[in-house]
Backbone as CSV, one residue per row, in Angstrom:
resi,resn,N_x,N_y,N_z,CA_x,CA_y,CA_z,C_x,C_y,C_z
1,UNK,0.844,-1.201,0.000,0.000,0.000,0.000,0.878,1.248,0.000
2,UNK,0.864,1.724,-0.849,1.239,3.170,-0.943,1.222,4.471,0.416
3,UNK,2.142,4.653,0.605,1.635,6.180,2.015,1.382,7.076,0.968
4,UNK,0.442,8.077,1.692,-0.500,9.231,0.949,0.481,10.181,0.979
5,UNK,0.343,11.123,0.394,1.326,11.872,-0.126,1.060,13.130,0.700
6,UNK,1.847,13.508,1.393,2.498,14.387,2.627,1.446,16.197,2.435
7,UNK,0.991,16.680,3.327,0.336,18.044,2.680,1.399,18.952,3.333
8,UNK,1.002,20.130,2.734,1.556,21.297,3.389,1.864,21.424,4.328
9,UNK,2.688,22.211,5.791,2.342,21.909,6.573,3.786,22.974,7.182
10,UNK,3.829,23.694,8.796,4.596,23.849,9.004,5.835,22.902,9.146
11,UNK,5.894,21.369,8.818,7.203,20.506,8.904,7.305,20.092,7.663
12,UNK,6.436,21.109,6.325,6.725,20.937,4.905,8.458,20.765,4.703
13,UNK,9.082,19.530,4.254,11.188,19.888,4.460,11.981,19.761,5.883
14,UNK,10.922,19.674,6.378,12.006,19.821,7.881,12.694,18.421,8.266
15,UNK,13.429,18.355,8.700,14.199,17.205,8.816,14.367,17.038,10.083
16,UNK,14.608,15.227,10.367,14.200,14.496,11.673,14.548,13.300,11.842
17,UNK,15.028,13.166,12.877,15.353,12.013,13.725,14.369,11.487,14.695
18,UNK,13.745,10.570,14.907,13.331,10.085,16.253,13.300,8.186,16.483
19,UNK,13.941,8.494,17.465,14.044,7.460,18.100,13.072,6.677,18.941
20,UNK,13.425,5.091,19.109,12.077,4.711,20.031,11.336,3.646,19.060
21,UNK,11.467,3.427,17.657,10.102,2.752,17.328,10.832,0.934,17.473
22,UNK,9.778,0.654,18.102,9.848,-0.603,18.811,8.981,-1.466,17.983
23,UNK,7.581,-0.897,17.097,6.686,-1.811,16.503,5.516,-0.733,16.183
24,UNK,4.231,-1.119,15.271,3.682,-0.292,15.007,2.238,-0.124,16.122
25,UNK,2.646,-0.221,17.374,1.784,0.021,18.683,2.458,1.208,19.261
26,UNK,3.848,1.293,19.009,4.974,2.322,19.704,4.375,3.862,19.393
27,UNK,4.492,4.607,20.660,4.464,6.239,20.374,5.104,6.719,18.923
28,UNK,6.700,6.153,18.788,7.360,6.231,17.571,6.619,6.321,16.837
29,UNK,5.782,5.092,16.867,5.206,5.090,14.940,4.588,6.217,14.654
30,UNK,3.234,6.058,16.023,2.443,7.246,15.655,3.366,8.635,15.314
31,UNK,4.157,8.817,15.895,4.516,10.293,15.630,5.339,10.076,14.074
32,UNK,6.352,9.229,13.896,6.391,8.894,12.627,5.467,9.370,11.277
33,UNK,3.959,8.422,11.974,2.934,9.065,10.639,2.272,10.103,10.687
34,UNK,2.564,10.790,11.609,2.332,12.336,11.704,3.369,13.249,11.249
35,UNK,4.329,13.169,11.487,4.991,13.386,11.074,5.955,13.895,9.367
36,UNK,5.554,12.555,9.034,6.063,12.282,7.577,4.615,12.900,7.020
37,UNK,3.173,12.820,7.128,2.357,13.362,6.726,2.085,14.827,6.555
38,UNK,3.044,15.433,7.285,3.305,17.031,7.583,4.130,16.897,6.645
39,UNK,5.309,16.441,5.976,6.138,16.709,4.948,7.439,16.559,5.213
40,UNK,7.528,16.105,6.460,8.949,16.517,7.174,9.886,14.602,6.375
41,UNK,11.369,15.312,6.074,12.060,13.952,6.090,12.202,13.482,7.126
42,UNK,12.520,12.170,7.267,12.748,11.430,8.329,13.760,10.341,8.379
43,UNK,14.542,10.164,9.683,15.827,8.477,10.058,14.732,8.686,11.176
44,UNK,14.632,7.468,11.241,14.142,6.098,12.665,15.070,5.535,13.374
45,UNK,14.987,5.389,14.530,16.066,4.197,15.492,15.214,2.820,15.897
46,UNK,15.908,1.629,15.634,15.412,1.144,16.490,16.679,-0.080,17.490
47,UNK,16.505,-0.637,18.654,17.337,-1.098,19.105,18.308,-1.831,18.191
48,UNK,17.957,-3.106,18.142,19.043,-3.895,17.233,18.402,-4.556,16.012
49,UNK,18.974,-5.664,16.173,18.242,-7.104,14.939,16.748,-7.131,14.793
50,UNK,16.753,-7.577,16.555,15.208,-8.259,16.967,14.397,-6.889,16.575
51,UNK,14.390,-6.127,16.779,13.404,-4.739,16.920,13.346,-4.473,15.224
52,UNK,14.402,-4.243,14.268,14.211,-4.115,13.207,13.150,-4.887,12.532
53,UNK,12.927,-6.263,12.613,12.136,-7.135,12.223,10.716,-6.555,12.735
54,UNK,10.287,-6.074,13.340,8.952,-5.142,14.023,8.783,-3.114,13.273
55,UNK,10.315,-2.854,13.222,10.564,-1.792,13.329,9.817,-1.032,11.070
56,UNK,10.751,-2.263,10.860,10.633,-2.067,8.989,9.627,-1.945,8.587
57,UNK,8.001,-2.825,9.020,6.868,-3.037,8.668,6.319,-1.664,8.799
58,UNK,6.791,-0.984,9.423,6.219,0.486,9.780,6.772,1.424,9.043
59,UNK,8.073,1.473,8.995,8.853,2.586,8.235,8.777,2.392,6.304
60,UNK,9.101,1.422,6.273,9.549,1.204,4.469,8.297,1.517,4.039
61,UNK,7.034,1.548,4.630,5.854,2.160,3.634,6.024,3.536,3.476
62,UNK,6.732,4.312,4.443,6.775,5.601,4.712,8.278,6.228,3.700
63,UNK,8.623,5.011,3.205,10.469,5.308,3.090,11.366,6.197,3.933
64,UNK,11.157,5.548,4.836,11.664,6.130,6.052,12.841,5.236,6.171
65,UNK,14.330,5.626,6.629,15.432,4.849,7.036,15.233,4.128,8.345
66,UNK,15.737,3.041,8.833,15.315,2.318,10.234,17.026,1.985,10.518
67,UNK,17.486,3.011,11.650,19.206,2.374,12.249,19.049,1.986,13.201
68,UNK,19.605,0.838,13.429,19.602,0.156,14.918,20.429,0.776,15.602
69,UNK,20.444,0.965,16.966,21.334,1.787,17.777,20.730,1.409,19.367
70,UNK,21.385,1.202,20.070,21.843,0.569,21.857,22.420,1.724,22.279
71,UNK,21.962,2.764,22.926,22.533,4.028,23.634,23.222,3.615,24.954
72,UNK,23.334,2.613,24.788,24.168,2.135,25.935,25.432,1.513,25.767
73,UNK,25.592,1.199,24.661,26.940,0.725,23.717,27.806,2.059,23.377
74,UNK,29.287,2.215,23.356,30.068,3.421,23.534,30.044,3.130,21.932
75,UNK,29.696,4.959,21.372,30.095,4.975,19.608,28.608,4.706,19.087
76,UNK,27.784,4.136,19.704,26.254,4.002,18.951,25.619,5.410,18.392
77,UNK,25.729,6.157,19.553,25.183,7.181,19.372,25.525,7.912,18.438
78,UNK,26.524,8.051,18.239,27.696,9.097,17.435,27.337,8.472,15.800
79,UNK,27.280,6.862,15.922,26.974,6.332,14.496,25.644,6.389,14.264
80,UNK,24.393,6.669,15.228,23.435,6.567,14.353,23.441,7.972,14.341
81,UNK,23.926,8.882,14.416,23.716,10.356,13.786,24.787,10.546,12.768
82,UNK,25.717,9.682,12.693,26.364,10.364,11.312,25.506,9.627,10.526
83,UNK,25.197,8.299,10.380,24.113,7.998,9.727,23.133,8.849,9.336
84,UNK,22.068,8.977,9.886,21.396,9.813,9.810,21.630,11.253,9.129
85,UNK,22.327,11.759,8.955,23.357,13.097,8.394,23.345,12.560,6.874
86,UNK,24.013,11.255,6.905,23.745,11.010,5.576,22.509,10.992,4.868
87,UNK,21.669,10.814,5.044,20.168,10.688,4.687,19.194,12.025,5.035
88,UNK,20.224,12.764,5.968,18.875,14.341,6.454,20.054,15.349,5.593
89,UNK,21.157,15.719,5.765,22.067,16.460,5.799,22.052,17.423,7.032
90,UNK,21.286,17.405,8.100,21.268,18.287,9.072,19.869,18.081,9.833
91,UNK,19.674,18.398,10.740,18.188,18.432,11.752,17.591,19.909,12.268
92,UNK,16.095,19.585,12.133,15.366,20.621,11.799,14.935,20.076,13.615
93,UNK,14.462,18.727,14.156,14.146,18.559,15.160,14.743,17.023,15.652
94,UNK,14.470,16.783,16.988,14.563,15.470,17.293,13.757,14.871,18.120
95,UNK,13.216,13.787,18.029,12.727,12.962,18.829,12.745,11.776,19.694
96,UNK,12.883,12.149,20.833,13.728,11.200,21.769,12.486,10.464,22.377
97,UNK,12.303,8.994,21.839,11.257,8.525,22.571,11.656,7.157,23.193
98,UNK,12.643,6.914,24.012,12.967,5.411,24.631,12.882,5.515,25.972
99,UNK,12.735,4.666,26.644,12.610,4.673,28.154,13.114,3.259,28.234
100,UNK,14.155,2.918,29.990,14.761,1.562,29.184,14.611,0.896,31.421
101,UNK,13.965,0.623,32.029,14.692,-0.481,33.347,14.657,-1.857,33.055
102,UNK,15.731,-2.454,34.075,15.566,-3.822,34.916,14.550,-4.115,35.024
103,UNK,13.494,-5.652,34.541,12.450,-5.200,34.792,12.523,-5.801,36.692
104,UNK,13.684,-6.757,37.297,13.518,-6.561,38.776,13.770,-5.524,39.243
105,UNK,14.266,-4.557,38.831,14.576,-2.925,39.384,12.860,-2.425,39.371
106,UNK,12.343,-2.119,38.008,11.508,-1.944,38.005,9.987,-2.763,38.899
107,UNK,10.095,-3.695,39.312,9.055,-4.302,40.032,9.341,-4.558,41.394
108,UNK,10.099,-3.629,41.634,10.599,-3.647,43.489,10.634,-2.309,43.626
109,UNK,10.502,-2.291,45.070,10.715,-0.984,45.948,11.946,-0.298,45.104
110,UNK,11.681,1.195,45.152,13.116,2.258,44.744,14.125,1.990,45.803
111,UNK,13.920,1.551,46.982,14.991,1.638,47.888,15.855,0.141,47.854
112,UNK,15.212,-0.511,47.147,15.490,-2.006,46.883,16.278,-1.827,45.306
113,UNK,15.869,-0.840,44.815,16.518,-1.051,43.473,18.300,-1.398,43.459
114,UNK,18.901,-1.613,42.066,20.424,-2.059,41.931,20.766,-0.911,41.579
115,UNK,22.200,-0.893,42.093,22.852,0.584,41.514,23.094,0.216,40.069
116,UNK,23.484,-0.942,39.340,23.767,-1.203,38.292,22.273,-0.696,37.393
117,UNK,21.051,-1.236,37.989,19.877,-1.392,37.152,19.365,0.026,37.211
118,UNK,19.622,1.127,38.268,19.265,2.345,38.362,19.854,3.000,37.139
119,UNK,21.210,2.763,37.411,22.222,3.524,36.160,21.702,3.102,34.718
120,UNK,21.439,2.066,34.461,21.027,1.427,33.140,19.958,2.552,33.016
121,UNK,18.715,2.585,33.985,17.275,2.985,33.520,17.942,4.794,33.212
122,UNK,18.717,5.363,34.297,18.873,6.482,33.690,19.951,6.768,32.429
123,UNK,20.700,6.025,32.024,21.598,6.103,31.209,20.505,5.701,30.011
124,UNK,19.639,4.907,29.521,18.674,4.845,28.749,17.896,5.885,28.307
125,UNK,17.084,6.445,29.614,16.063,6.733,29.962,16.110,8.535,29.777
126,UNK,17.630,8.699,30.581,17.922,10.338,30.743,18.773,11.133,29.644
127,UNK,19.919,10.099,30.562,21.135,10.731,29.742,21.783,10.672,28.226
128,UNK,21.063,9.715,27.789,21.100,9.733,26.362,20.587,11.144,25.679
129,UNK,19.526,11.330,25.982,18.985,12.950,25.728,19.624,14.006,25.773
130,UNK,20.618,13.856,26.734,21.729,14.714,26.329,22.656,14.377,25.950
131,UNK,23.141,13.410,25.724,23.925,12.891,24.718,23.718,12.968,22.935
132,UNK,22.777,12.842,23.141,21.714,12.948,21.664,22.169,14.650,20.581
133,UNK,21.383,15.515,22.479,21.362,16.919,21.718,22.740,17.193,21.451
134,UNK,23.911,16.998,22.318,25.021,17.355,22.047,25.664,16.722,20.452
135,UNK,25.771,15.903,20.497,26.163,15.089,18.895,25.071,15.929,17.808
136,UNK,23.807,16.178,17.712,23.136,16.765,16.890,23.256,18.306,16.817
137,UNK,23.350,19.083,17.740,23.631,20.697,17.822,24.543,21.372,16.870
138,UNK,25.612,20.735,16.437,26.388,20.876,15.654,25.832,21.404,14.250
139,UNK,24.866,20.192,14.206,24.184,19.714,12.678,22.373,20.606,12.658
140,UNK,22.529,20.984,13.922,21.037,21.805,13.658,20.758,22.977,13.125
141,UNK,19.362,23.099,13.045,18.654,24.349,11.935,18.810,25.586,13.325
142,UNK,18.822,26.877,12.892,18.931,27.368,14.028,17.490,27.648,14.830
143,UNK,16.635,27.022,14.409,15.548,27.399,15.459,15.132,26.448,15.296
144,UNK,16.185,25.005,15.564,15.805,23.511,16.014,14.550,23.472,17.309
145,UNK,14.239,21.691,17.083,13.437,21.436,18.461,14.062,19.965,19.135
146,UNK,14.004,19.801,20.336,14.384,18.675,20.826,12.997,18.543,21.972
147,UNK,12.904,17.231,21.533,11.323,16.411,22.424,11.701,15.629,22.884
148,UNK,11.149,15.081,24.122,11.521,13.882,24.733,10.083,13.092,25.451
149,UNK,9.968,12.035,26.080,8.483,12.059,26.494,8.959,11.494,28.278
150,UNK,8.249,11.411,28.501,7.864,11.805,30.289,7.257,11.425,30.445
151,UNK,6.105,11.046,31.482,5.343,10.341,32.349,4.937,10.909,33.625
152,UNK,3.659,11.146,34.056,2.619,11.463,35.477,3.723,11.344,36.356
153,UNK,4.259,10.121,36.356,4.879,9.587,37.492,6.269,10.340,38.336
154,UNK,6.695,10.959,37.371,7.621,11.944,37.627,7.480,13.071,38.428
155,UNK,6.139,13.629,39.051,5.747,14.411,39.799,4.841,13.936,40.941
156,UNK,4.605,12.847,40.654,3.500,12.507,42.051,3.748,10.654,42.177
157,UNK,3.709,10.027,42.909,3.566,8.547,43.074,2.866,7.977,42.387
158,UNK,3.072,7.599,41.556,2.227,6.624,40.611,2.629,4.672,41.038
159,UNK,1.752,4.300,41.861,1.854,2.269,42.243,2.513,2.002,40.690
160,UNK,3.010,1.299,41.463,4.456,0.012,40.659,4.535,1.029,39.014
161,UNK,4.828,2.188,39.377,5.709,3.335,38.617,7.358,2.709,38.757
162,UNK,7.892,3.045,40.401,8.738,2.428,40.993,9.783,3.388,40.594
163,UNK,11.268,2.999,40.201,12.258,3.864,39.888,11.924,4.845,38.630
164,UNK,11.249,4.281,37.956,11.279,5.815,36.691,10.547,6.738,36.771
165,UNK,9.818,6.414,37.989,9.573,7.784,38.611,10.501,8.759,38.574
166,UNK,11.234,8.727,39.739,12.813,9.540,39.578,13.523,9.440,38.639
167,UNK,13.727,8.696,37.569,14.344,8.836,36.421,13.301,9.867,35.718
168,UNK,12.393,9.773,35.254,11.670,10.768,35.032,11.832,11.977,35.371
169,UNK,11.713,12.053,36.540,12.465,13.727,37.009,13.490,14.147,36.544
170,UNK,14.166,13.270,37.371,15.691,14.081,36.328,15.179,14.358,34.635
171,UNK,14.766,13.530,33.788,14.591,13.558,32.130,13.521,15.217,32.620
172,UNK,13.279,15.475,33.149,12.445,16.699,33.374,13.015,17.889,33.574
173,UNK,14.190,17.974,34.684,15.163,18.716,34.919,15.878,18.705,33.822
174,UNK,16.269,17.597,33.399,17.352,18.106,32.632,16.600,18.977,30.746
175,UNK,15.625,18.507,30.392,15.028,19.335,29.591,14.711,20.791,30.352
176,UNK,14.660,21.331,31.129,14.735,23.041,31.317,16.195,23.211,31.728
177,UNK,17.497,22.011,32.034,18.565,22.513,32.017,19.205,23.403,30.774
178,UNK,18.522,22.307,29.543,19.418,22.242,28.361,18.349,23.047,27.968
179,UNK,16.934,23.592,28.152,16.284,24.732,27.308,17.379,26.030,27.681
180,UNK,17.454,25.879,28.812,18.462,27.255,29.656,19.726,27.560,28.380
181,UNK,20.235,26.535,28.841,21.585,26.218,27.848,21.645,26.403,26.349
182,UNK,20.627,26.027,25.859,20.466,26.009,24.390,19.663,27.192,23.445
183,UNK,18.770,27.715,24.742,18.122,28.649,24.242,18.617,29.856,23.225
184,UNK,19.804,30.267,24.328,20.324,31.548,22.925,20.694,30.712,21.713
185,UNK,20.975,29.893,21.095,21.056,29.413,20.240,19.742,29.209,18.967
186,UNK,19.096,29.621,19.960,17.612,28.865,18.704,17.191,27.572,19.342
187,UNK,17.556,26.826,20.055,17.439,25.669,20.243,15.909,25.167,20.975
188,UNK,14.904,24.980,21.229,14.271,25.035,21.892,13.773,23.158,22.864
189,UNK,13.270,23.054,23.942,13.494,21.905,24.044,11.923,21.516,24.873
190,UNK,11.728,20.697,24.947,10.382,20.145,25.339,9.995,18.439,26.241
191,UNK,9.331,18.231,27.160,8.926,16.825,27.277,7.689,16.991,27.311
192,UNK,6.520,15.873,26.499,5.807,15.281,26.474,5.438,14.524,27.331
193,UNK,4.098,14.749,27.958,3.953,14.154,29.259,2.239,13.044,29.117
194,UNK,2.652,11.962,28.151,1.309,11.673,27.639,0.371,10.496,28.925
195,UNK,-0.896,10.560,28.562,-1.206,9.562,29.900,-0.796,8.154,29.453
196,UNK,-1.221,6.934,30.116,-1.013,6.012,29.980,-1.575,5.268,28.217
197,UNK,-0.636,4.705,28.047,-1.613,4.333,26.764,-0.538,2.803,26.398
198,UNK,-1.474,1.853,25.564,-1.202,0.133,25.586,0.251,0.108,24.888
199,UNK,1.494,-0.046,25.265,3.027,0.014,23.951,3.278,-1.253,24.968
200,UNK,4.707,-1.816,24.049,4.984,-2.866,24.681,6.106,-2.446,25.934
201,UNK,6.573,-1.286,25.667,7.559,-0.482,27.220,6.258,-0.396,28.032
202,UNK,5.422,-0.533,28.286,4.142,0.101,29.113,4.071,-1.537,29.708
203,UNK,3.761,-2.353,28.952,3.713,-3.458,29.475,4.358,-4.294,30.557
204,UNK,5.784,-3.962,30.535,6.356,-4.162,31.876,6.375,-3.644,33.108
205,UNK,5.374,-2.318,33.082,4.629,-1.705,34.075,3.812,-2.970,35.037
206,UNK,3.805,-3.066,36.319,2.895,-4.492,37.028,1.822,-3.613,36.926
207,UNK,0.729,-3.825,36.585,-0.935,-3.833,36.741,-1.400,-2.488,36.213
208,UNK,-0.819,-3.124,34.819,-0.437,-1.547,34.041,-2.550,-1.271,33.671
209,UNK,-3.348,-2.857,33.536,-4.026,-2.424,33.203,-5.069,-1.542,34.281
210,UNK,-4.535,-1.744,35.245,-5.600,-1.286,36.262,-5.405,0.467,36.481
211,UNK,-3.532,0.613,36.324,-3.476,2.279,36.192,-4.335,2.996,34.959
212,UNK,-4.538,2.196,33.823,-5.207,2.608,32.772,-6.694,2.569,32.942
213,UNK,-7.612,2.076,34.052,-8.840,2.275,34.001,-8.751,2.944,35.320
214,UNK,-7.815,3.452,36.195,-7.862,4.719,36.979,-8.006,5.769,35.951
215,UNK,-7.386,6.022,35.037,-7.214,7.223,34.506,-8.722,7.439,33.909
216,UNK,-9.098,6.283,33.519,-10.873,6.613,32.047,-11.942,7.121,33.618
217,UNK,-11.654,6.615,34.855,-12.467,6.894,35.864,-12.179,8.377,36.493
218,UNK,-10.913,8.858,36.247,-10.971,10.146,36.926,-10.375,11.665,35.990
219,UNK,-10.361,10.768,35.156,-9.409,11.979,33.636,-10.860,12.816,33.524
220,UNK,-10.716,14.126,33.323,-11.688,14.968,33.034,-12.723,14.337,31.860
221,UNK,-11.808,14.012,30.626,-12.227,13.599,29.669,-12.510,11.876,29.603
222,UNK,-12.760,11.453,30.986,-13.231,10.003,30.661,-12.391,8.956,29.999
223,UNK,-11.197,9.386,29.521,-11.040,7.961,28.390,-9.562,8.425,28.332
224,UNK,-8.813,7.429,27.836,-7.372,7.304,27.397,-7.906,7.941,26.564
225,UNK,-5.492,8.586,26.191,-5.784,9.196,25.210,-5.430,8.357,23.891
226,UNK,-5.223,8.834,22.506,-4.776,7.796,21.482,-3.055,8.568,21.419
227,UNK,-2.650,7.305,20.692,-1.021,7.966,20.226,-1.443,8.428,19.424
228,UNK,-2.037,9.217,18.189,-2.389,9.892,17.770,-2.446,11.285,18.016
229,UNK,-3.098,11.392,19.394,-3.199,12.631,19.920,-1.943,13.052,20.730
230,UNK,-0.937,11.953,21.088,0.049,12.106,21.278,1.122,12.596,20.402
231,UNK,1.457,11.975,18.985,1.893,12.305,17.890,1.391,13.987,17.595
232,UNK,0.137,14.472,17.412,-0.208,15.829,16.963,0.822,16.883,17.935
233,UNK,0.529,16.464,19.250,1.358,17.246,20.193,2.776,17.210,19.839
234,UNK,3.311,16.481,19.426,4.811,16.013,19.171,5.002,16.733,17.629
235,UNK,4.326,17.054,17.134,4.142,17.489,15.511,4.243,19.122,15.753
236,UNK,3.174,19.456,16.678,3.339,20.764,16.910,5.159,21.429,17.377
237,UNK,5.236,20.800,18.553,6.688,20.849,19.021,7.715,20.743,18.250
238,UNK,7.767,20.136,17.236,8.712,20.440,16.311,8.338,21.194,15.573
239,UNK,7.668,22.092,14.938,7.247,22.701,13.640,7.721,24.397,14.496
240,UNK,7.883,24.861,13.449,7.869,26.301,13.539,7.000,27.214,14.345
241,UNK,5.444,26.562,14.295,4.325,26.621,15.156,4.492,26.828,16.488
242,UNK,5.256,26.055,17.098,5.532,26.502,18.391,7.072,27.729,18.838
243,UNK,7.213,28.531,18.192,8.269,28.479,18.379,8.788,29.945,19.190
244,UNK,7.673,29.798,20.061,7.767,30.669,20.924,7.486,30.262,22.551
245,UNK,8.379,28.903,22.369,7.709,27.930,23.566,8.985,27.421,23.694
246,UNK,9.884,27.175,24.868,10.650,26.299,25.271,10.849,25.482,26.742
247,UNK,10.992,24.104,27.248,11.417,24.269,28.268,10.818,23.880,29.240
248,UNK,9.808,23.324,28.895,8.492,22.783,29.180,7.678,21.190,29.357
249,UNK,7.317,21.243,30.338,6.271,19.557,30.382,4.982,19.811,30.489
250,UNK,4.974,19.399,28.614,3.439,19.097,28.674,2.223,18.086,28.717
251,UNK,1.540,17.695,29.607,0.806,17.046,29.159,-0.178,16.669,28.154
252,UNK,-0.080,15.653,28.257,-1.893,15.137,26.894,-2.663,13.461,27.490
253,UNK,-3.017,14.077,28.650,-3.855,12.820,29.492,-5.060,13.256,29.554
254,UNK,-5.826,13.808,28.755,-6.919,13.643,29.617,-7.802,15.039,30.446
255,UNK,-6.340,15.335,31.070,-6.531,16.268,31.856,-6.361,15.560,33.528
256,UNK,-5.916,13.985,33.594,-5.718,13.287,34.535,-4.757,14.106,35.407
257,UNK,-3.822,14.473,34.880,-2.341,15.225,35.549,-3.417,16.578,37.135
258,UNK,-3.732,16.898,36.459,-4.357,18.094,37.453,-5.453,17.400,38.398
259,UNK,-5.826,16.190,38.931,-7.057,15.591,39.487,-6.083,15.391,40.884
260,UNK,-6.472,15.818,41.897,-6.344,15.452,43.541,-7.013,13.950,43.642
């Protein structure tokens, strides 16, 4: 099947990286086909072998590039952006969408967690994001965007959330570090703070389905949201459209985030 042919759009040319697509359930994708439907070029990441085999079915309709890359491997990073360079010649935005724990780190107490499995979730989870912007800054438009996504849990206790709670924070802090930092530049930077919604990273959440029918019971708006509506938000943030905005966590739950 053919992809429909891209309209006008403030990301008419703009060029892009995002990372994260795991399969076509992943936030990735959606923002992917929002994305590429705005006009914008596009490179994809996805982990390795196994993930490519999930990752291709989504992209090659789009002719979209798919690089495997492990941000936890020394030199990955650095190669999937010269990669990428080859195929964009430069970045208009980026999209940072991976989140990575132990899943025994993750299904135990924070005070129980491993220092090894902590470091993993934030070295995944955080610090790649700045690892990311730094290797790409070089190569950016001057009134680039950098996105990342986030989670409820990062500001209030969210049950068997567990450590990425606090990994979360920090990925929070450190997006208004690097808006600070990057700002005179043009640079502008953002996290996405979407509610719960079905991916297979969500799944190793324990009793992920029961946080998801808290939210349809107390979200203003009754109901999960779609990656869809996640993707539009992520579309805006990169486009020119916003570009009087940096620095920021926004949500798109619902309106769950603001409920006592």
């Amino acid at each position: 099947m053919n992809a429909p042919s891209p309209s006008p759009s403030a990301l008419q040319g703009k060029r892009g990286l995002v990372m994260g697509l795991a399969n076509d359930k992943s936030i990735a994708a959606a923002v992917l086909h929002k994305l590429h439907g705005q006009g914008a070029k596009l490179v994809t990441q996805c982990l390795n072998e196994k993930a490519l085999g999930y990752a291709l079915p989504v992209a090659e309709p789009l002719g979209i590039p798919v690089v495997q890359c492990d941000v936890t491997q020394d030199g990955a990073l650095e190669k999937l952006v010269a990669e990428s360079l080859e195929h964009l010649g430069g970045f208009d935005f980026v999209v940072h969408s991976i989140a990575w724990a132990p899943l025994a780190d993750l299904h135990g107490r924070v005070v129980d967690s491993s220092r090894e499995g902590f470091a993993q979730a934030v070295t995944v989870s955080c610090h790649s994001f700045a690892e990311l912007a730094k290797l790409c800054l070089p190569h950016f438009s001057p009134t680039g965007s950098l996105v990342t996504m986030t989670y409820h849990g990062a500001d209030e206790v969210v049950p068997n959330y567990g450590l990425m709670g606090p990994v979360k924070a920090a990925l929070e802090s450190l997006v208004r570090y690097m808006a600070a930092e990057l700002g005179p530049q043009g640079v502008r930077v953002h996290a996405v703070s979407p509610g719960p919604v079905p991916t297979r990273a969500a799944s190793g959440i324990d009793q992920f389905d029961k946080l998801m029918e808290d939210v349809v019971q107390r979200a203003p708006l009754r109901r999960l949201v779609t990656k869809e509506e996640i993707a539009a938000l992520t579309a805006f943030l990169c486009s020119s459209d916003s570009s009087g905005m940096t620095g920021q966590t926004i949500y798109v739950d619902g309106g769950y985030f603001m409920m006592a």
